[in-house]
Every structure is written in structure tokens, then in C-alpha cells.
C-alpha positions in Angstrom: 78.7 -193.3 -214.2 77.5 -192.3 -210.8 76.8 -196.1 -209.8 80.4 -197.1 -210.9 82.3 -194.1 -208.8 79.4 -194.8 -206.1 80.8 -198.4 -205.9 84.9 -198.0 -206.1 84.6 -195.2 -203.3 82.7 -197.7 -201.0 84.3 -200.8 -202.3 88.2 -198.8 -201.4 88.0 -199.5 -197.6 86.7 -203.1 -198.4 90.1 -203.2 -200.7 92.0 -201.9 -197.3 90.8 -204.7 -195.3 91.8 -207.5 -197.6 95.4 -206.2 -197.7 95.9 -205.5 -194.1 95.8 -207.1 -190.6 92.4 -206.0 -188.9 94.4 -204.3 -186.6 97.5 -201.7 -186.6 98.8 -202.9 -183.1 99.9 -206.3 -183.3 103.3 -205.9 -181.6 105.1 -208.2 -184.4 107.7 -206.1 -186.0 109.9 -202.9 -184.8 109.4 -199.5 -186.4 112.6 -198.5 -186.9 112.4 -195.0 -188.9 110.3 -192.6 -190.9 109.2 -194.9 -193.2 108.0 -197.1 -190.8 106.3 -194.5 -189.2 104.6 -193.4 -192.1 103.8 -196.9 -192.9 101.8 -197.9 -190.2 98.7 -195.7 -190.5 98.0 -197.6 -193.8 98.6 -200.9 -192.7 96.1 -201.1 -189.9 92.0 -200.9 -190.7 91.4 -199.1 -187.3 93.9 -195.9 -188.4 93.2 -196.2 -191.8 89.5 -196.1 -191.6 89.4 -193.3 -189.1 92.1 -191.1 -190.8 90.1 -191.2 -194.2 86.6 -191.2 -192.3 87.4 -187.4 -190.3 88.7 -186.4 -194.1 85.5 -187.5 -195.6 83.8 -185.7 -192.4 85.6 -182.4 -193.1 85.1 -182.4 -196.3 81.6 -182.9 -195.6 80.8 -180.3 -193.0 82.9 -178.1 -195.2 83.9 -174.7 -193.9 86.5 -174.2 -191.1 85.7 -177.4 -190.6 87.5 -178.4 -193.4 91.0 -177.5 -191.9 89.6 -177.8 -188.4 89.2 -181.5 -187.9 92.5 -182.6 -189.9 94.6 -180.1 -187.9 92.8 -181.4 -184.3 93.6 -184.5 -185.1 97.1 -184.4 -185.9 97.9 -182.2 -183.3 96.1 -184.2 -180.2 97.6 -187.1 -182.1 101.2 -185.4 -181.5 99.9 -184.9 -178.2 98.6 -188.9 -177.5 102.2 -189.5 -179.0 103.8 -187.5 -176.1 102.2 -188.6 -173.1 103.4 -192.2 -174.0 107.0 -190.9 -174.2 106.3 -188.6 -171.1 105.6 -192.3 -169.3 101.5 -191.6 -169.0 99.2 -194.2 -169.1 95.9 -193.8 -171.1 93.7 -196.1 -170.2 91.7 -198.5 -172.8 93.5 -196.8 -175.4 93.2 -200.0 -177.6 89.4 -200.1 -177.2 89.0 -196.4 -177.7 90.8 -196.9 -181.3 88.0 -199.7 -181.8 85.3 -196.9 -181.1 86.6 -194.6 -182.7 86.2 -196.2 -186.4 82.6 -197.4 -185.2 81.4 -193.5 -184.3 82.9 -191.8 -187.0 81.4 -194.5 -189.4 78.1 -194.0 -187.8 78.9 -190.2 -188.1 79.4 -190.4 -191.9 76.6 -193.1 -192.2 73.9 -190.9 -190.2 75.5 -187.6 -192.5 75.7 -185.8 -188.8 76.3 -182.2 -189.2 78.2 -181.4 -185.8 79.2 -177.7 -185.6 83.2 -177.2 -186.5 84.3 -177.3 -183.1 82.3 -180.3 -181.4 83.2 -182.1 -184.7 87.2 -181.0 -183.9 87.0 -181.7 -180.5 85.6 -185.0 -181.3 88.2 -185.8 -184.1 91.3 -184.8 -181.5 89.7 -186.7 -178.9 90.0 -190.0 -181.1 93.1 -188.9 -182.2 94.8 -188.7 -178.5 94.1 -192.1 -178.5 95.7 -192.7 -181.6 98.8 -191.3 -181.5 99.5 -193.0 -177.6 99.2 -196.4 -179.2 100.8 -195.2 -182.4 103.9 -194.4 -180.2 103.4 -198.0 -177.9 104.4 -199.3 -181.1 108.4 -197.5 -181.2 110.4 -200.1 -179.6 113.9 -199.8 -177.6 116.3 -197.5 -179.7 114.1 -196.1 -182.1 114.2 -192.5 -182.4 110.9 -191.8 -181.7 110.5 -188.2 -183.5 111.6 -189.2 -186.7 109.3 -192.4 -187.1 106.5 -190.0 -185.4 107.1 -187.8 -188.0 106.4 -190.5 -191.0 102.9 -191.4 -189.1 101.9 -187.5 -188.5 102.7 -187.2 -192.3 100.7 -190.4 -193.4 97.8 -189.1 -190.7 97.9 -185.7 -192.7 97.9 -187.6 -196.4 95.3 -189.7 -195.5 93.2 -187.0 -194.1 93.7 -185.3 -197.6 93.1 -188.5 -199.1 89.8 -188.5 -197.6 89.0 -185.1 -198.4 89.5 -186.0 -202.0 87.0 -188.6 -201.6 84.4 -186.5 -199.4 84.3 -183.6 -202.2 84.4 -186.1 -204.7 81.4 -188.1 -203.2 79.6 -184.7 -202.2 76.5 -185.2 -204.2 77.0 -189.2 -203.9 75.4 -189.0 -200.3 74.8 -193.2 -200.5 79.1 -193.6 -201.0 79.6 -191.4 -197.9 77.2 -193.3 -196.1 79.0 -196.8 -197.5 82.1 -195.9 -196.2 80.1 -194.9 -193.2 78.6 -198.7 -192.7 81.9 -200.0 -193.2 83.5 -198.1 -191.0 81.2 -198.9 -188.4 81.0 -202.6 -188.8 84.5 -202.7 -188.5 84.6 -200.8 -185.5 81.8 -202.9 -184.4 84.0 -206.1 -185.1 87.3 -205.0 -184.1 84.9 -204.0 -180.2 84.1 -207.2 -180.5 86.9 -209.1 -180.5 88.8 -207.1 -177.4 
């Protein structure tokens, strides 16, 4: 019993990739409303991954942690979101996306217990990142809060989402650290294509 939920927790990110593009920011397509908005995070491996990875994380770490990293992360992701409206440039935001799903897989993987405001710091930092190229994606004409809305809500289900699966996995320490290798070698891959 513990083998079989062991395996469909690590095997659900695998089941991610074959469905979706490798990454979230191909530029194809126009988001056009809140259901767009709240589409993307799920269609893309590098948000997907990381959304569910800092849920896993929180859930992990437990304590204020537990409302701290999900919060920091939509929040700075609100923030990332604003700055490309405001007309500011983050730098490598593409490659930061790509790192971020390789350190918080090796975060899950190595089972690092970061105290709850490094770990939140950490989380919003990747989330800056992002919600800027989240917001690149809102072409001419769009209205830009309500499709931000739809992605801040699908950022917040699938932090809950990964929650769910952290508390769920709490005494399966090898599925954390599955999703933690997968994360990582995606990260890893998606680096090493840009």
C-alpha cells in the first residue's frame, strides 16, 4: 500500500510532463481572460513543478511555515506581475524560472529544513520571477488583472495541491524526495536548453 501511493505521488509530475509543453512561455497563443490566466500555471512544467514543490515544502517544514511560503509566493508573484505592467525589466527572468524548479527540487530531494522565513523569502524570490514572465505572457488588450487573477488563483490551488501531497507523503520521505529528483532534472533540462 505504501509502495503504490509512494509511486502515483512521484509518478504525478511525470504525468504533468507528458501532457504539457516543457515550458509555460512559448509565446504561441494570447491569454485573453481569467480562465486563461488560471490556465497557464498548469500547462507549463517550470510553474507547475514549482507551485506544487513550495506546497510540498510547506507542508513539510510545517508550522508558520505552512501559510508562510504559499502566501510569499503569491504575493511577490503579484508583485513580479506588477513590475512588468509598471514597464520594469527583470533580467534573466526566463532562466531564473529554470532554477527555480531545479533548487526547490533539490530542496525537497535533500529534505532541507530552512527556517520559515529564509524558506519564504526563498519561495517569493522565485516567485518574483514568476509572476513577471507570467504577466510577459498578457498580450495587447487583455485586461491584465482579471487573467492575473485566474493565475494567482491557480498559484494558490496548486500550492494547496501540493500541501495535500506533502502531508499526505509525510511519513513517505522517498515520494517527497521523488518529486524532488524530478523536479530537479527538469530544472536541470529546461537550464540546459536556454
Amino acid at each position: 500500500m505504501i509502495t503504490r501511493t509512494c509511486n502515483k505521488i512521484a509518478a504525478s509530475p511525470l504525468l504533468a510532463l507528458l501532457s504539457a509543453p516543457a515550458l509555460a512561455h512559448t509565446g504561441a497563443g494570447s491569454p485573453h481572460d481569467f480562465a486563461a490566466g488560471f490556465l497557464h500555471p498548469w500547462q507549463g512544467a517550470d510553474h507547475l513543478l514549482t507551485m506544487l514543490a513550495v506546497g510540498i515544502w510547506a507542508a513539510a517544514l510545517g508550522g508558520r511555515a505552512l501559510w508562510r511560503l504559499p502566501l510569499s509566493f503569491i504575493g511577490l508573484m503579484g508583485l513580479g506581475a506588477a513590475l512588468h505592467f509598471g514597464g520594469y525589466t527583470l533580467p534573466h527572468a526566463e532562466w531564473l524560472v529554470a532554477a527555480s524548479v531545479l533548487a526547490l527540487g533539490l530542496v525537497l530531494w535533500r529534505d532541507w529544513r530552512a527556517p520559515s522565513g529564509y524558506a519564504g523569502a526563498m519561495a517569493g524570490g522565485f516567485a518574483l520571477f514568476h509572476g513577471y514572465v507570467h504577466a510577459a505572457e498578457i498580450g495587447a488588450g487583455i485586461d491584465a488583472a482579471v487573467y492575473s487573477a485566474g493565475f494567482l488563483l491557480a498559484t494558490a490551488s496548486l500550492h494547496l495541491l501540493g500541501i495535500a501531497l506533502g502531508r499526505t507523503s509525510r511519513g513517505l520521505d522517498l515520494a517527497r524526495r521523488g518529486v524532488g529528483l524530478v523536479c530537479a532534472g527538469v530544472g536541470a533540462y529546461l537550464l540546459a536548453g536556454m
